[in-house]
PDB file of N, CA, C, O and CB in Angstrom:
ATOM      1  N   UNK A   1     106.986  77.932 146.548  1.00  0.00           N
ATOM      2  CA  UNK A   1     106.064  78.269 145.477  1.00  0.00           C
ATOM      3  C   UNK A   1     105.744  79.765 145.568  1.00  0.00           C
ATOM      4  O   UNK A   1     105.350  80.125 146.678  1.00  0.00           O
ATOM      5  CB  UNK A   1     104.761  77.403 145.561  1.00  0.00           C
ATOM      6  N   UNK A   2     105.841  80.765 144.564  1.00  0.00           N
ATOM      7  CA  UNK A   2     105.545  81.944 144.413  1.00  0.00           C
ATOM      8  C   UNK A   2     103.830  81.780 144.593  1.00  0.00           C
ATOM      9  O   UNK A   2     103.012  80.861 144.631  1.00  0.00           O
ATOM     10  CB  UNK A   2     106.195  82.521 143.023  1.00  0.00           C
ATOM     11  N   UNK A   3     103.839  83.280 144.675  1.00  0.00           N
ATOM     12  CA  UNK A   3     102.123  83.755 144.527  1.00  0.00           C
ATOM     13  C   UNK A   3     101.406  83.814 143.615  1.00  0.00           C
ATOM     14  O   UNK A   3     100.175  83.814 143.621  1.00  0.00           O
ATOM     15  CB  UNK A   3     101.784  84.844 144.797  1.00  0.00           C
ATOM     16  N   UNK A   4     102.631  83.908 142.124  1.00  0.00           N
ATOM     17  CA  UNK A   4     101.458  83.662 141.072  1.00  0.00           C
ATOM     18  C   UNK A   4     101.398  81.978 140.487  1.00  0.00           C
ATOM     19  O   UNK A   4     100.909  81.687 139.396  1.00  0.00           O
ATOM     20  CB  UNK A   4     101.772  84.794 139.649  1.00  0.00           C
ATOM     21  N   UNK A   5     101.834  81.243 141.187  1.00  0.00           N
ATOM     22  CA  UNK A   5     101.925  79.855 140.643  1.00  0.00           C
ATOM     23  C   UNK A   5     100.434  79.541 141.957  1.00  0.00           C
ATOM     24  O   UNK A   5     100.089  78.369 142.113  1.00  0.00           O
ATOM     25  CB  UNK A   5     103.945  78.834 140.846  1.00  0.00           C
ATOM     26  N   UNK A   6      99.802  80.502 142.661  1.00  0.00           N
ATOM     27  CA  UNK A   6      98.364  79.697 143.416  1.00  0.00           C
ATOM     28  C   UNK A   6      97.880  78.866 142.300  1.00  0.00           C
ATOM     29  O   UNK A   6      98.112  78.943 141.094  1.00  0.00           O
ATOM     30  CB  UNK A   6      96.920  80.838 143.977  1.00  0.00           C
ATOM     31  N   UNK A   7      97.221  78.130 142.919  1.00  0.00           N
ATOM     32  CA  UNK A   7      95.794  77.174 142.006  1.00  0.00           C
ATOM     33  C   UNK A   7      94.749  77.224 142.705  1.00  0.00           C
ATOM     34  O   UNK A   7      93.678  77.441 142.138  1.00  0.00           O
ATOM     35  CB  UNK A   7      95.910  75.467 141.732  1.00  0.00           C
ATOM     36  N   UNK A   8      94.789  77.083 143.754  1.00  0.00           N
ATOM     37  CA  UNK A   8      93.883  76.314 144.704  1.00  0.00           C
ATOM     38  C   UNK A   8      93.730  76.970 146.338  1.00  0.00           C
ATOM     39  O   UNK A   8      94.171  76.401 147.337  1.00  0.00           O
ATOM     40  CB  UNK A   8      94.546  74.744 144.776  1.00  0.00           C
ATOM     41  N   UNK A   9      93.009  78.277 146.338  1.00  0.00           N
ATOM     42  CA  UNK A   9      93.221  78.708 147.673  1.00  0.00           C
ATOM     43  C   UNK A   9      91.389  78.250 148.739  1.00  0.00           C
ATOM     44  O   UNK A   9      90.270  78.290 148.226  1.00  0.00           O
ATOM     45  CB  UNK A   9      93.708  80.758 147.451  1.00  0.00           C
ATOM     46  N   UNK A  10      91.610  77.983 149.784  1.00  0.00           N
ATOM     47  CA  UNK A  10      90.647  77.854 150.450  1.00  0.00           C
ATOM     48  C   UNK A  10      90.577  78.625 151.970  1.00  0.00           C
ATOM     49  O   UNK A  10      91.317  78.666 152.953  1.00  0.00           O
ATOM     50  CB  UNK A  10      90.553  76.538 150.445  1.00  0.00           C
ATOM     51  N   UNK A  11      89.463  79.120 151.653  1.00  0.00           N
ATOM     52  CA  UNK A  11      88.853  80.217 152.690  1.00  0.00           C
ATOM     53  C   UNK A  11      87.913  79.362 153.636  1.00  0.00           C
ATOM     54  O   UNK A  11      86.907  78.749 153.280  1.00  0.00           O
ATOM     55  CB  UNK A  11      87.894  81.535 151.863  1.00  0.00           C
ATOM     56  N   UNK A  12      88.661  79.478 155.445  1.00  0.00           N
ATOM     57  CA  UNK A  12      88.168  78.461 156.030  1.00  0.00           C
ATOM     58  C   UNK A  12      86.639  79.710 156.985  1.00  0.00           C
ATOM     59  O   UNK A  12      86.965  80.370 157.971  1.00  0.00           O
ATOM     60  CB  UNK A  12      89.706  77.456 157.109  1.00  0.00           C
ATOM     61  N   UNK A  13      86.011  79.734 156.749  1.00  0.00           N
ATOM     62  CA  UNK A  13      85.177  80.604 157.939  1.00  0.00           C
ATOM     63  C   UNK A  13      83.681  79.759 158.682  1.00  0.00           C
ATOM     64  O   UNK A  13      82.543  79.655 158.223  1.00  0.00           O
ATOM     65  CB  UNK A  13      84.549  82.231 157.044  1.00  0.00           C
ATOM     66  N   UNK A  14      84.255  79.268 159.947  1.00  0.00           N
ATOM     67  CA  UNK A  14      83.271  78.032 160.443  1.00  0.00           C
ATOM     68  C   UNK A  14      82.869  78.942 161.505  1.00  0.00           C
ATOM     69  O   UNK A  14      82.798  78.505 162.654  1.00  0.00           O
ATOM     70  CB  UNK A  14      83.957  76.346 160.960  1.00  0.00           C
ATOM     71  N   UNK A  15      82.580  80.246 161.230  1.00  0.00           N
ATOM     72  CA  UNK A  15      81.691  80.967 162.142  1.00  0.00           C
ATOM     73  C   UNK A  15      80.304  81.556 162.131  1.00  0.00           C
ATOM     74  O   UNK A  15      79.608  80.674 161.630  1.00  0.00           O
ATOM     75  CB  UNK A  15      82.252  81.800 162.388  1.00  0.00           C
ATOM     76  N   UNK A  16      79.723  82.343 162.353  1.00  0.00           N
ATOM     77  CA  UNK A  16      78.214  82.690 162.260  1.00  0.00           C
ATOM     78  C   UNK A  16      78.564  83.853 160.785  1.00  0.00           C
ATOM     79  O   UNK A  16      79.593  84.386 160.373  1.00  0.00           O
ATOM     80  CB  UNK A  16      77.402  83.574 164.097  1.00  0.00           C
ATOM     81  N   UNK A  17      76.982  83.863 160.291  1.00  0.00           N
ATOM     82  CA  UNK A  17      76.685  84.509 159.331  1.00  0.00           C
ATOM     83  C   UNK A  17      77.286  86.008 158.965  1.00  0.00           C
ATOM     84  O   UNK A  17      77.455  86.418 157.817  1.00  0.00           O
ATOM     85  CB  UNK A  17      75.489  84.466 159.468  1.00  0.00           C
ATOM     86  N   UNK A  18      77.562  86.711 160.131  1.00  0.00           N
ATOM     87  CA  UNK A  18      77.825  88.178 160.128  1.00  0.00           C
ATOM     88  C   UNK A  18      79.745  87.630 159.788  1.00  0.00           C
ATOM     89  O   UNK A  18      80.405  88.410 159.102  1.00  0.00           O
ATOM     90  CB  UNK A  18      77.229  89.259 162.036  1.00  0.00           C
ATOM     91  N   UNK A  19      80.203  86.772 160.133  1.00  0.00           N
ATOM     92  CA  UNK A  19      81.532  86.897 159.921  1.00  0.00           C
ATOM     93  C   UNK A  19      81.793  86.400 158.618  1.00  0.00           C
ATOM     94  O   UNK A  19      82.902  86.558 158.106  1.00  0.00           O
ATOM     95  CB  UNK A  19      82.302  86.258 160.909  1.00  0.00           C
ATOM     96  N   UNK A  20      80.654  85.679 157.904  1.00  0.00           N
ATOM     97  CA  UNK A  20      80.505  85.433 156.385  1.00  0.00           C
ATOM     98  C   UNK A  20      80.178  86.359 155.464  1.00  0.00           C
ATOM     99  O   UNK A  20      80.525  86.246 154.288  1.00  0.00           O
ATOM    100  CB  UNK A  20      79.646  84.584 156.148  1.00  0.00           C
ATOM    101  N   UNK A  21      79.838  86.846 155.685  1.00  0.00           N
ATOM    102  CA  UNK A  21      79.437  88.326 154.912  1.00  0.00           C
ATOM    103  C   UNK A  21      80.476  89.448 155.211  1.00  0.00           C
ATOM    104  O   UNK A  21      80.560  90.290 154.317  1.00  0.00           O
ATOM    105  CB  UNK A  21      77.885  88.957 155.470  1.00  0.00           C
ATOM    106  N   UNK A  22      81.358  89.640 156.395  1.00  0.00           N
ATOM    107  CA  UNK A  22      82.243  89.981 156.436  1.00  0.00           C
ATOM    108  C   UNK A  22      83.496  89.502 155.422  1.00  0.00           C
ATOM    109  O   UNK A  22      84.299  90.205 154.810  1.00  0.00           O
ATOM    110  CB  UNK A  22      82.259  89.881 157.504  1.00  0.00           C
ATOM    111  N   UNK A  23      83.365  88.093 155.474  1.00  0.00           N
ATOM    112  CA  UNK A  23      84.681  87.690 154.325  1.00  0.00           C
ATOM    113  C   UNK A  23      84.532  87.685 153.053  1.00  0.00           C
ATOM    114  O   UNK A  23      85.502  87.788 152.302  1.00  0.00           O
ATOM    115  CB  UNK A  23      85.215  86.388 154.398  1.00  0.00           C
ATOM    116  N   UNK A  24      83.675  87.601 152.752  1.00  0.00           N
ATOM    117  CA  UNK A  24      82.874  88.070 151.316  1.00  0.00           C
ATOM    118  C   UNK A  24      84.096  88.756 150.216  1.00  0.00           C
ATOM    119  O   UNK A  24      84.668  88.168 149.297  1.00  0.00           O
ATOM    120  CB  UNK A  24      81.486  89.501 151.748  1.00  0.00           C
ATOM    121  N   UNK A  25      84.295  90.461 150.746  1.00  0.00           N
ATOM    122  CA  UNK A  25      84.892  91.211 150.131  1.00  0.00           C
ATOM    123  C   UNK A  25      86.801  90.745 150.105  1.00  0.00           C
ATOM    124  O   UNK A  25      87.661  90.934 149.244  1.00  0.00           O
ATOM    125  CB  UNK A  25      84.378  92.564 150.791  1.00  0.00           C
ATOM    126  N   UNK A  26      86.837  90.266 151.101  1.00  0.00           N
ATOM    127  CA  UNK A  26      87.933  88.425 150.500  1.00  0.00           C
ATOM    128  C   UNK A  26      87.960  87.969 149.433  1.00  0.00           C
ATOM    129  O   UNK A  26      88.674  88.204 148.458  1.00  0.00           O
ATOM    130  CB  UNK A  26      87.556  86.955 150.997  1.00  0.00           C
ATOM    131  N   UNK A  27      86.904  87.070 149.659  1.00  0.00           N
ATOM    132  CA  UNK A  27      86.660  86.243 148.291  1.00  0.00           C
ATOM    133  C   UNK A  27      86.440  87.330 146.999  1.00  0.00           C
ATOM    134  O   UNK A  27      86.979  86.932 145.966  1.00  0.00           O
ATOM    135  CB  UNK A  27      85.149  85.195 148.474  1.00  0.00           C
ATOM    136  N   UNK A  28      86.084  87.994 146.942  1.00  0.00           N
ATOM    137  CA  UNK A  28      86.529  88.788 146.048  1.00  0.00           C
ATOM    138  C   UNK A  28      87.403  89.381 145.104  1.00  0.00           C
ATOM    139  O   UNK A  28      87.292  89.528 143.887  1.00  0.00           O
ATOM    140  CB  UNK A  28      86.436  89.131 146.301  1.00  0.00           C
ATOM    141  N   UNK A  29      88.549  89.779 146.132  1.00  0.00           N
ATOM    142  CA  UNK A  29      89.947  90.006 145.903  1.00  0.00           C
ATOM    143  C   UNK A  29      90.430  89.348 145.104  1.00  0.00           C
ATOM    144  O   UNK A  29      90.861  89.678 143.999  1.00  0.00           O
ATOM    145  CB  UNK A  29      90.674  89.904 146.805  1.00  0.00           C
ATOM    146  N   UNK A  30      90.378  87.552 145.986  1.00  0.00           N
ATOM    147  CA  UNK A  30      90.723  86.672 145.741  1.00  0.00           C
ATOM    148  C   UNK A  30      90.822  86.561 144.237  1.00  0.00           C
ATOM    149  O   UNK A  30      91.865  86.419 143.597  1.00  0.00           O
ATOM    150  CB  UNK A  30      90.110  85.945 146.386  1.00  0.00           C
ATOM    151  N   UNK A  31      89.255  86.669 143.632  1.00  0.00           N
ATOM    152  CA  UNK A  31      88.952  86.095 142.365  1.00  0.00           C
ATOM    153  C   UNK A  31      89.593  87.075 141.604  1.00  0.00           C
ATOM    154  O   UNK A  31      90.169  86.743 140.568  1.00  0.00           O
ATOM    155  CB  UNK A  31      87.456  85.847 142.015  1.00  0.00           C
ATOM    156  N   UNK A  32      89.567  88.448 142.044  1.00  0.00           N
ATOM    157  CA  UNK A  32      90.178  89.263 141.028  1.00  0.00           C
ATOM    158  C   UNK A  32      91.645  88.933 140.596  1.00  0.00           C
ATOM    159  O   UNK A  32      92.092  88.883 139.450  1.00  0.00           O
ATOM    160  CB  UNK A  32      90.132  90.619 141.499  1.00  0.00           C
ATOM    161  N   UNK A  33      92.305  88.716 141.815  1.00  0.00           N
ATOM    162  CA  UNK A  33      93.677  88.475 141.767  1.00  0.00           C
ATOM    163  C   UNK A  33      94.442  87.010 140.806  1.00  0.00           C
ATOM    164  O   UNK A  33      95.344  86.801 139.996  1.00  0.00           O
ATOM    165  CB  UNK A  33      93.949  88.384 143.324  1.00  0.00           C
ATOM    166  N   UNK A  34      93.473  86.344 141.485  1.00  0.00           N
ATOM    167  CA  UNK A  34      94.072  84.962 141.148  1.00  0.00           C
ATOM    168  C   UNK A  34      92.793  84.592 140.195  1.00  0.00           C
ATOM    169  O   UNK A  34      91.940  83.932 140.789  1.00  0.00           O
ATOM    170  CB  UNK A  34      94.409  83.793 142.630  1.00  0.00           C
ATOM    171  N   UNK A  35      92.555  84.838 139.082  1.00  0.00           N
ATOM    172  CA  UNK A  35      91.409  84.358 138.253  1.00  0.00           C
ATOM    173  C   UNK A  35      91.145  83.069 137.823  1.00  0.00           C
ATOM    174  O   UNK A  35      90.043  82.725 137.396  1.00  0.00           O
ATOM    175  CB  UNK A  35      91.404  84.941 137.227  1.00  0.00           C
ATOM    176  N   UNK A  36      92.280  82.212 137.934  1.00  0.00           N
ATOM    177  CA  UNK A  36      92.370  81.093 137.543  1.00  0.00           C
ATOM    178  C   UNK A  36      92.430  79.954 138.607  1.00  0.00           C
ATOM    179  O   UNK A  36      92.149  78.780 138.365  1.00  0.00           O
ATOM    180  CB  UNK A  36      93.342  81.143 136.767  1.00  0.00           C
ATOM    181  N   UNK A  37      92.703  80.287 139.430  1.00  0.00           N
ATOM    182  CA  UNK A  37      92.524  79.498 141.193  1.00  0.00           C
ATOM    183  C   UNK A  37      91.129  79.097 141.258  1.00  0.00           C
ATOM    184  O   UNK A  37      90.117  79.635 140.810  1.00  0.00           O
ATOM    185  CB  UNK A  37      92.794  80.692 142.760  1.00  0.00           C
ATOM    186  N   UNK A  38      91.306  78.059 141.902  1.00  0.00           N
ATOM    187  CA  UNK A  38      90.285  77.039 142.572  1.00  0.00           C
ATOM    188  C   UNK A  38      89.930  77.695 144.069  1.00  0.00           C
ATOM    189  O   UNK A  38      90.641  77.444 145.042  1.00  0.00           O
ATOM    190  CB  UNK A  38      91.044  75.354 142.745  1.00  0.00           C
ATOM    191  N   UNK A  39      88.817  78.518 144.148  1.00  0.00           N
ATOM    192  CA  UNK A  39      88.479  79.284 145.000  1.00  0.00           C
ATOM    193  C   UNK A  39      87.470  78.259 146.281  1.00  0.00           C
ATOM    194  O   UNK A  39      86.262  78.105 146.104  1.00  0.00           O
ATOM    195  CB  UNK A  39      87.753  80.522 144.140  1.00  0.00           C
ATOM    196  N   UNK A  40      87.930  77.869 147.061  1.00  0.00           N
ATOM    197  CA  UNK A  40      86.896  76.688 147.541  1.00  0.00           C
ATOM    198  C   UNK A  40      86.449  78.215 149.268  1.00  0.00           C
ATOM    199  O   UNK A  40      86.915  79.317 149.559  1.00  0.00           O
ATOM    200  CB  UNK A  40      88.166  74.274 148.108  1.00  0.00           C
ATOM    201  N   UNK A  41      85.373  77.313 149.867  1.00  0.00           N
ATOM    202  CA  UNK A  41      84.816  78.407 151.513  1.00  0.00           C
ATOM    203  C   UNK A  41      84.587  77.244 152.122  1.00  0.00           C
ATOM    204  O   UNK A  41      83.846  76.434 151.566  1.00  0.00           O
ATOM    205  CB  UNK A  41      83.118  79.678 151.595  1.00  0.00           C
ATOM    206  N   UNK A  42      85.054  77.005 153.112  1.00  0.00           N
ATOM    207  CA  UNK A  42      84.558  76.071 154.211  1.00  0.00           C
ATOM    208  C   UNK A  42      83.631  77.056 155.573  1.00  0.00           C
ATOM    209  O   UNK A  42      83.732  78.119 156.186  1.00  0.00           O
ATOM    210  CB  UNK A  42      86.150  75.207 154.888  1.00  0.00           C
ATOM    211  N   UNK A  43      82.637  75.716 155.475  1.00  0.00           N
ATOM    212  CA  UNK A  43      81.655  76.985 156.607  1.00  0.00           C
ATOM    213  C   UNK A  43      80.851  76.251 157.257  1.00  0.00           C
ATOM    214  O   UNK A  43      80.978  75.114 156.803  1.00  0.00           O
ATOM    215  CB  UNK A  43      80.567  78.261 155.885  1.00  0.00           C
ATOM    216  N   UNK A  44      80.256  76.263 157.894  1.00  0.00           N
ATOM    217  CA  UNK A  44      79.061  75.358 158.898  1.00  0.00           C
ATOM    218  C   UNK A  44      77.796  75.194 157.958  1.00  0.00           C
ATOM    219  O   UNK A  44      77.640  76.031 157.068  1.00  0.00           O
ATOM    220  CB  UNK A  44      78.474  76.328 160.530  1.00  0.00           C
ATOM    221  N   UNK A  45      77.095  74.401 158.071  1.00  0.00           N
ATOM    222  CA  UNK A  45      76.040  74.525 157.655  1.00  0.00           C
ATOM    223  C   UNK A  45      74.827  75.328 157.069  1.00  0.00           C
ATOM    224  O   UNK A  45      74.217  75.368 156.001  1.00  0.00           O
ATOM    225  CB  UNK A  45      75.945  74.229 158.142  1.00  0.00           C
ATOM    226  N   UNK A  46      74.758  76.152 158.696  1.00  0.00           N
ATOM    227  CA  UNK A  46      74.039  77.427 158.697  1.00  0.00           C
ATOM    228  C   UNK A  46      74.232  78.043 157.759  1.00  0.00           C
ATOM    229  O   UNK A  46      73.283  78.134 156.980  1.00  0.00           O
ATOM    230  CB  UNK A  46      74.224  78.211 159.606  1.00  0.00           C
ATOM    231  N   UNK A  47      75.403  78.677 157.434  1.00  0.00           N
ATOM    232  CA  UNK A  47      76.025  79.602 156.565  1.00  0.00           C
ATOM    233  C   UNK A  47      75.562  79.645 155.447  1.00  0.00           C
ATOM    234  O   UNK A  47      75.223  80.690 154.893  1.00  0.00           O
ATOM    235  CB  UNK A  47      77.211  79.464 156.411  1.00  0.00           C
ATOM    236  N   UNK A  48      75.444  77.981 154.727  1.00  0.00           N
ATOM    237  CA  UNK A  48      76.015  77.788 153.649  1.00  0.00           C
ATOM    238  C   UNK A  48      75.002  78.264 152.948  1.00  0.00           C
ATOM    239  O   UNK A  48      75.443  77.946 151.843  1.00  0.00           O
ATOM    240  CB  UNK A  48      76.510  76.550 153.372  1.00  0.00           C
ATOM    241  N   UNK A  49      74.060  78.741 152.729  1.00  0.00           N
ATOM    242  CA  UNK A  49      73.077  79.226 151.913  1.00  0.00           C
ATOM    243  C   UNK A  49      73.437  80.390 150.851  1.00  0.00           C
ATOM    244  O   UNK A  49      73.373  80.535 149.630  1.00  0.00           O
ATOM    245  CB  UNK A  49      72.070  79.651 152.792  1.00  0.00           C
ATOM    246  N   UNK A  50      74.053  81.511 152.522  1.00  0.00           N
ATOM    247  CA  UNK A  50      74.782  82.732 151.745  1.00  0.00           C
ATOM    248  C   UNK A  50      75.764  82.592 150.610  1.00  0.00           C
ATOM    249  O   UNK A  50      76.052  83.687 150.126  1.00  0.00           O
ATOM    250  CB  UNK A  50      75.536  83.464 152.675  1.00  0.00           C
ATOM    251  N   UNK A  51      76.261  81.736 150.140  1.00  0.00           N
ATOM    252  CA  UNK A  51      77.072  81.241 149.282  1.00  0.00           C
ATOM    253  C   UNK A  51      77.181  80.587 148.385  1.00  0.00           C
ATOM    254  O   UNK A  51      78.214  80.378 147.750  1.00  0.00           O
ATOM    255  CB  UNK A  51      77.542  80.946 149.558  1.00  0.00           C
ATOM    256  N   UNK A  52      75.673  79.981 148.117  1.00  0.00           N
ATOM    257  CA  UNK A  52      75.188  78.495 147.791  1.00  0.00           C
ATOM    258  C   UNK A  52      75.906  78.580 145.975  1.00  0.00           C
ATOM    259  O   UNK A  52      76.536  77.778 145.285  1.00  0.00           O
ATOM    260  CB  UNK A  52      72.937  78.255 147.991  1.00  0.00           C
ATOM    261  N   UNK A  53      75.458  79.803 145.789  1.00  0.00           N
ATOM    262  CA  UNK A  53      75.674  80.337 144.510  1.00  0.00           C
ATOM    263  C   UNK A  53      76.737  82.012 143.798  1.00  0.00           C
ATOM    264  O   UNK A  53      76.705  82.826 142.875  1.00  0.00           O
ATOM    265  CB  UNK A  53      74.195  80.438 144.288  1.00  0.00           C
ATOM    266  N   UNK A  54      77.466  81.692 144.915  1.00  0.00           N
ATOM    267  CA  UNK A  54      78.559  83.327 144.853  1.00  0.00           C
ATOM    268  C   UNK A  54      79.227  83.175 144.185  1.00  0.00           C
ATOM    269  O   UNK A  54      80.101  82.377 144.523  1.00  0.00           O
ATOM    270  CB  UNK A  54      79.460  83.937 145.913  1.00  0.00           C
ATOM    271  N   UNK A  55      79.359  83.864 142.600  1.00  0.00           N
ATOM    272  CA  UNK A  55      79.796  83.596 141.418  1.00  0.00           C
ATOM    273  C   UNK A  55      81.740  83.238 141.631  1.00  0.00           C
ATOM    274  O   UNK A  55      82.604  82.781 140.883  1.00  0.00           O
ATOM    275  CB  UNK A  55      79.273  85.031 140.419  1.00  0.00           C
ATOM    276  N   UNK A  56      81.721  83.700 142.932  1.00  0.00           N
ATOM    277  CA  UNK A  56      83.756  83.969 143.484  1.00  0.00           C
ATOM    278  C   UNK A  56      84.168  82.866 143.867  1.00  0.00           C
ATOM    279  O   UNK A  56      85.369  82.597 143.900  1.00  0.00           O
ATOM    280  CB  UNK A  56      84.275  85.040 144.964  1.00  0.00           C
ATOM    281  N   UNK A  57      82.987  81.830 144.312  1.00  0.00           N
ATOM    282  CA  UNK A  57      83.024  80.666 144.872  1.00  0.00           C
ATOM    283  C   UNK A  57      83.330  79.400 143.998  1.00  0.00           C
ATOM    284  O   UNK A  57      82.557  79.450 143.041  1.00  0.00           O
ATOM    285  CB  UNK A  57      81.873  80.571 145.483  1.00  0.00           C
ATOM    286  N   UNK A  58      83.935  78.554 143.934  1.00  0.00           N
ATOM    287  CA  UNK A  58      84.015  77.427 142.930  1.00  0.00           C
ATOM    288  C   UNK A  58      83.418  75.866 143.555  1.00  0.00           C
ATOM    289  O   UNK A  58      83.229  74.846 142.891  1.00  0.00           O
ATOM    290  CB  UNK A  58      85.708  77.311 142.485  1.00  0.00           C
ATOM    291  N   UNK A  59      83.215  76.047 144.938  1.00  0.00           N
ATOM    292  CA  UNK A  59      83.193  74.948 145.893  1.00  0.00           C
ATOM    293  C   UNK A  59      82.845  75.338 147.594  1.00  0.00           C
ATOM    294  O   UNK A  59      83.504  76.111 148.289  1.00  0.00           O
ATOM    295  CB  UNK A  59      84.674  74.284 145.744  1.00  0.00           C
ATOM    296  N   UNK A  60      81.679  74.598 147.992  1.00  0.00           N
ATOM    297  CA  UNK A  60      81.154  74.726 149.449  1.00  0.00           C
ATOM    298  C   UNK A  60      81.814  73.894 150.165  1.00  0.00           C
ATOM    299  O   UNK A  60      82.023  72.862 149.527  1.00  0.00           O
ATOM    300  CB  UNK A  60      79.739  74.469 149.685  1.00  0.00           C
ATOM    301  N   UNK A  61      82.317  73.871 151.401  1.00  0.00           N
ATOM    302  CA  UNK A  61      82.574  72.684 151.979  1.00  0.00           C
ATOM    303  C   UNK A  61      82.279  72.519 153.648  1.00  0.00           C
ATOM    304  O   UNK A  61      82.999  72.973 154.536  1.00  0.00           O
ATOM    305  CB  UNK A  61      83.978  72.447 151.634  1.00  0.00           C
ATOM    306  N   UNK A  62      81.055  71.765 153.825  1.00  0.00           N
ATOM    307  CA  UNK A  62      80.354  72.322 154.814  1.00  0.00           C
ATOM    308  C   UNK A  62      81.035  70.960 156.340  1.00  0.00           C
ATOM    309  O   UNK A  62      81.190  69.742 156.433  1.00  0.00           O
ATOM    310  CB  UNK A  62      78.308  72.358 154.215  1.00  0.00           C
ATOM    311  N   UNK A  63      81.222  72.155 157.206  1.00  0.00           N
ATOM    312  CA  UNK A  63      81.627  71.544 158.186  1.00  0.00           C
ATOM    313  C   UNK A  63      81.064  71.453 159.142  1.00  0.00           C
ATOM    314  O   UNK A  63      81.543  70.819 160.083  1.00  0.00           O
ATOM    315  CB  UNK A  63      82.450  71.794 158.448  1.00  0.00           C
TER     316      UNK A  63
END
């Protein structure tokens, strides 16, 4: 499968807050690039706040 046939990419980061905010400018990219992809973040709990509502985000998935 090529790179522009993505749909569905998921960003796994099950670490502390500073490495979430670090991936951030990721998810970003991401959305710019692939506008039409299913942008999902897997993250701990803690995390999940920072994200609850990050317009780049399409889906939380708390681990």
């Amino acid at each position: 499968m090529s790179i522009e046939n993505w749909r569905r990419i998921l960003v796994i980061q099950t670490a502390f807050i500073g490495d979430v905010v670090l991936s951030l400018p990721l998810v970003q990219v991401l959305r710019k690039n692939f506008p039409t992809a299913k942008i999902d973040f897997m993250l701990i709990p803690r995390t999940a706040e920072l994200l609850r509502n990050h317009p780049d985000v399409d889906e939380l998935i708390i681990f």
